[in-house]
N, C-alpha and C positions, 0 to 999 in steps of 0.2 A: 504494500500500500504506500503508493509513493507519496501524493499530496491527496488535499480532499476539496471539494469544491464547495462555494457558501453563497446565495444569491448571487444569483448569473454565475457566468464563468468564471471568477476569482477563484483564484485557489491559496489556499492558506494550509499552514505547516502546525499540526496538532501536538503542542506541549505540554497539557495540561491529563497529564494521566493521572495523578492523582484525584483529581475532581471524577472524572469517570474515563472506562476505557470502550473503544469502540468494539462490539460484537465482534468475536470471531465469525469469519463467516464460516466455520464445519459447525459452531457453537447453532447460527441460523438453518442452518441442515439438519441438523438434529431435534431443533426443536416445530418447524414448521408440520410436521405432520400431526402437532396435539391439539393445533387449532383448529383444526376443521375434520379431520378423518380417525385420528384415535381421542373424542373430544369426553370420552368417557369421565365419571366423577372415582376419583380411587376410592370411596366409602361407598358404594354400590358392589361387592366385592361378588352379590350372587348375579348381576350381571356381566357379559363376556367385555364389554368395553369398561366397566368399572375394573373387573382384576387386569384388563392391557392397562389403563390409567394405574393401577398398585403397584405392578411391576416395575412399569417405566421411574415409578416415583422411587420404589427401592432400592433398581439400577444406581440411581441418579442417588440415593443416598449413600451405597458404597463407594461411589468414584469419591464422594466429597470425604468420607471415612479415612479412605487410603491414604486422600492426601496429605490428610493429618495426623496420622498413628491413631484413629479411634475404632471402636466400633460401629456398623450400623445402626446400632439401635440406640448409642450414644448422640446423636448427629439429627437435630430437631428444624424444621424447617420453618422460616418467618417470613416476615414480606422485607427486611432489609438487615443489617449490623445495627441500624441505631433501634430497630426494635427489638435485636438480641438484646444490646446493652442493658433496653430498659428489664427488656422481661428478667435477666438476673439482677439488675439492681434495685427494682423493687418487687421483684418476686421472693427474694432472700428475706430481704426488709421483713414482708411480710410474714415470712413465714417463724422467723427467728424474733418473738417479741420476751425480751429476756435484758439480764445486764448486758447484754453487748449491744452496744449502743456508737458506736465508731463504722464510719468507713471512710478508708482509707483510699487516695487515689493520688496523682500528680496535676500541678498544674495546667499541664501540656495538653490536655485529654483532651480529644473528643468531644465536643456540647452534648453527643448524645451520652455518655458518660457525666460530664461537668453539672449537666441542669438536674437530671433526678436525683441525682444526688443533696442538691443544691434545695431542690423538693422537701427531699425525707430532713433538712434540717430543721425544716419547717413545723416538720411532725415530733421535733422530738431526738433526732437522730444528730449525732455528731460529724460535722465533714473533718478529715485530718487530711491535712495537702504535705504530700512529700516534694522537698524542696530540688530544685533543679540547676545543675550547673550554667555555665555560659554554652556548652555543647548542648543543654537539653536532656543530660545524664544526671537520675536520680542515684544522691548519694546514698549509699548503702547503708552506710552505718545510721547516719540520721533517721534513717527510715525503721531502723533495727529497734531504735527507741520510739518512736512513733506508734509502729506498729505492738497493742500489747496488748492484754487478756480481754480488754472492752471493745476488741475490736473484731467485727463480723465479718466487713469484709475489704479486700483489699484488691482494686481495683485499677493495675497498670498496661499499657498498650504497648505491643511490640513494637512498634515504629510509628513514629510520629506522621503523621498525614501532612505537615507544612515542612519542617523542616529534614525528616526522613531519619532523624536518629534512632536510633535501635536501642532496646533495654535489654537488661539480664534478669529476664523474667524466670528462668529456675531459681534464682540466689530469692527472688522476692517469692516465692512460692515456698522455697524452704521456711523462713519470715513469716511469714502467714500462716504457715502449716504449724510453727513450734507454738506459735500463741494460739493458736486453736481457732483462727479464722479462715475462710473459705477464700481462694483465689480465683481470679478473672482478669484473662488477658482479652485487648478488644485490638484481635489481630484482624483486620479488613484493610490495611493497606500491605503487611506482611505476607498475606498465607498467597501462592503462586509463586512468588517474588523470590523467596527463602526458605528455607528447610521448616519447616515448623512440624511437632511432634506432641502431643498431648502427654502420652507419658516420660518423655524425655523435661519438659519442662514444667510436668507435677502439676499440674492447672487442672482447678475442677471444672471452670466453664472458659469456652472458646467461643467469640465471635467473630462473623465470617461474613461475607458480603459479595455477589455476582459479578457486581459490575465495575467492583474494582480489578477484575481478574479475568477480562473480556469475555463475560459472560451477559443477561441481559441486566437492566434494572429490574428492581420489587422483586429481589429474592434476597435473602440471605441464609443463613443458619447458628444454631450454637451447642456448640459442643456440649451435651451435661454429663461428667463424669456419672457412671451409672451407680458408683458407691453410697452417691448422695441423692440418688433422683427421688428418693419415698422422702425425705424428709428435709431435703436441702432448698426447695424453692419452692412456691404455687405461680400458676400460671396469673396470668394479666388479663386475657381475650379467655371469656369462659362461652362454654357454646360445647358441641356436640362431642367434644374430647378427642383432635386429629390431633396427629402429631404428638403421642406418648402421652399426650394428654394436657401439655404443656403450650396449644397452641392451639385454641379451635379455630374452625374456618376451612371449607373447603383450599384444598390444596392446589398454589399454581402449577397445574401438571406442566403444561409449555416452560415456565421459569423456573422451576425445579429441572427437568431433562436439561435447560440450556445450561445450568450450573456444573449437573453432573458432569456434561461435556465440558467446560470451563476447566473442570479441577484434572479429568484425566487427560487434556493435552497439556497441564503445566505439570502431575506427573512426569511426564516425557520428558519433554522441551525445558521445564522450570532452568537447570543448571548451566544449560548453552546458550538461552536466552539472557539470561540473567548476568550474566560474563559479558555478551555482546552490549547490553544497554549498558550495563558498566562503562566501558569502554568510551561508548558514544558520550554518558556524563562529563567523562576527562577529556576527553576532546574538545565539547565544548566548554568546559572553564578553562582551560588551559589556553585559549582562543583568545578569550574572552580576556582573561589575565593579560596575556600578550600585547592588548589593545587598550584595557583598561586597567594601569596597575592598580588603582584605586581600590577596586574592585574585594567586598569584603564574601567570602563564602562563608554561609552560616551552619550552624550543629555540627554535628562528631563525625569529622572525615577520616575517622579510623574505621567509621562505626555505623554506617546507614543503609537507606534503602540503593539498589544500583543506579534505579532511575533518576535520584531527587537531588535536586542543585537548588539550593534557595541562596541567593546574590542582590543583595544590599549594595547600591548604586548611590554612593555617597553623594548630596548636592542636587539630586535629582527626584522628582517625584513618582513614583512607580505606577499611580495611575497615568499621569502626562508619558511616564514612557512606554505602557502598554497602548496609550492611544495612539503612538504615535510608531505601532507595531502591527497595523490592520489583518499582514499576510501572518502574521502569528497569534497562534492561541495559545494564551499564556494567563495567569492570576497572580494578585496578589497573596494567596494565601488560602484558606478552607473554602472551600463552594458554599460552604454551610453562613460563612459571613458575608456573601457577597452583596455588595452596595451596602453595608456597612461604613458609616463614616468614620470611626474608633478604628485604630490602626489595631493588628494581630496581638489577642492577646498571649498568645504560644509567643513569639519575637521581645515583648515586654517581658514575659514570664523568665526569657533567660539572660535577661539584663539588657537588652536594647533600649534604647530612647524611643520616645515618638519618632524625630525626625528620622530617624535610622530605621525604625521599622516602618513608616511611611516612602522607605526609599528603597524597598527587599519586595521582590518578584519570585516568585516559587514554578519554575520547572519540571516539568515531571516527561520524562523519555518512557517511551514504551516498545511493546511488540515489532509496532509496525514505523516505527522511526529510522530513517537510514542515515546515513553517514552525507551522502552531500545535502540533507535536509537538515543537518546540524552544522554543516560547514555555512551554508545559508544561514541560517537561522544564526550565528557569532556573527557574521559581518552586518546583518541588518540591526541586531541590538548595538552592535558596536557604532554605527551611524548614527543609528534616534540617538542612542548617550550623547556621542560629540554636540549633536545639533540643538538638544536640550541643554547642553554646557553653553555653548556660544549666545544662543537666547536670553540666558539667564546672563551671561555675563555683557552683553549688547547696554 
């Protein structure tokens, strides 16, 4: 997929993966026959198109299993991540009404992590924010104290959605696990991307998301450790008991099949793919550096996603320079804030200024990004820069 067209014939260069990733098209192969020819309900099970509808959904539950070290019947399916999030963070809540009264999570989160939370403090509940370095890396130790017998649950994301930094979410799982609180990673920008593993990193719930992982919108999923499923959470969406019981509501057969295609060609491809976009990032900073020394790279470049460059453009305004970037699709930061006047609160959270995090563009390289669309895409940013510098200084 070399470029993509936008009203009329313009063609623009897609850099904005983390916001969402465009369907694979084997993902639309896959799923195009549950709209109209296998359109059966999977809870119809005594009829012949309700069990093709159960099948297709179970299929589609083990590829998303695999990818993650779970079992099938671990692996619960929802209409996105932010409504995994909520279903564990106020499904726990609910279910745990006791001295533990703490949850624990990081600045950086997620809104759909940040606000229920921000909710149940409302009710009663304690929020405990784990602090964040200048990379976006919560300190261990601080968190070690933080986290302690009052605390239910403990609430960290594998990789940051703006800036792309990675956590050591087993260290925080062990943490959570010795004070007898439950873990949740809200892996939706990680799982495809990177190895992730449910029993390797001890998390009792995993959330997951389609269309970060070019699969469609309005699916997601979440892992429930099956240790804990009788008494570690209640559902949110009460209704006829699909989904373990944990999610009523007829099931998206079409969005579910597109998922389970999603997770088993990033089975495959995950680790070749993942090296090549690599790649493409360092290319373009490295460009970009070359043109711009100014030029500040933000979060833990030891330590992120392969795709994600977020580049703070000192002196400059990052909406004046996305405007003045038409053939590119680019953001300032979460989809979730956009036209948001308040600059990032992730960029503040790990000690930016305003001006500075008003002057950071967030990047995201994907599948179908190639190498002279990134060689383009450095000299056209490296132009608007200049010409917004000479403007400003006129």
């Amino acid at each position: 997929m070399q470029a993509h067209l936008v009203s009329g014939h313009r063609e623009f260069i897609y850099l904005d993966y983390h916001s969402t990733t465009p369907c694979d098209p084997r993902v639309v192969t896959a799923m195009v026959p549950y709209f109209s020819e296998r359109y059966g309900n999977p809870s119809s099970v005594l009829s012949h198109a309700g069990r093709a509808a159960a099948t297709a959904v179970d299929g589609a539950r083990e590829k998303v299993a695999r990818l993650v070290g779970a079992l099938p019947n671990e692996i619960v399916f929802t209409g996105s991540a932010s409504e995994s999030n909520n279903l564990v963070i106020q499904g726990t809540a609910r279910r745990h009404i006791g001295p533990r009264t703490k949850i624990a999570t990081t600045p950086i989160e997620h809104k759909s992590v940040l606000r229920p939370i921000q909710e149940l403090a409302k009710q009663g509940f304690e929020l405990t924010l784990l602090p964040v370095d200048r990379r976006g890396v919560v300190d261990q130790d601080q968190a070690s104290e933080l986290i302690d017998s009052s605390t239910l649950l403990v609430s960290v994301q594998a990789a940051n959605n703006e800036i792309g930094t990675l956590q050591s979410i087993r260290a925080f799982s062990a943490v959570a696990h010795s004070k007898g609180a439950l873990m949740h990673c809200d892996a939706a920008q990680a799982v495809g991307k990177m190895p992730i593993d449910v029993r390797d990193l001890s998390v009792d719930f995993l959330s997951l998301s389609a269309h970060k992982m070019y699969g469609p919108k309005g699916v997601g999923a979440l892992f429930v450790r099956k240790g804990i499923r009788n008494d570690g959470l209640l559902p949110i969406i009460l209704g006829g008991g699909q989904e373990l019981g944990f999610r009523a509501g007829t099931e998206n057969v079409p969005g579910i099949v597109g998922f389970g295609e999603a997770c088993g060609i990033c089975y495959l491809e995950m680790e070749e793919e993942s090296s090549r976009v690599s790649q493409l990032r360092d290319l373009l900073e490295t460009q970009l550096k070359a043109d711009i020394p100014d030029l500040i790279i933000n979060g833990n470049q030891k330590g992120r996603l392969p795709g994600n460059s977020s580049l703070t453009f000192p002196g400059v305004d990052a909406e004046a320079l996305i405007l003045n970037l038409p053939q590119l699709a680019l953001s300032m930061g979460s989809a979730c804030n956009s036209g948001a006047l308040e600059p990032s609160y992730v960029l503040i959270a790990i000690g930016l200024n305003r001006e500075r995090a008003s002057s950071t563009i967030r990047v995201g390289i994907g599948r179908f990004t190639t190498q002279a669309e990134i060689i383009e895409a450095a000299r056209c940013i490296a132009l608007a820069y200049r010409r917004l510098v000479e403007l400003s200084c006129a």
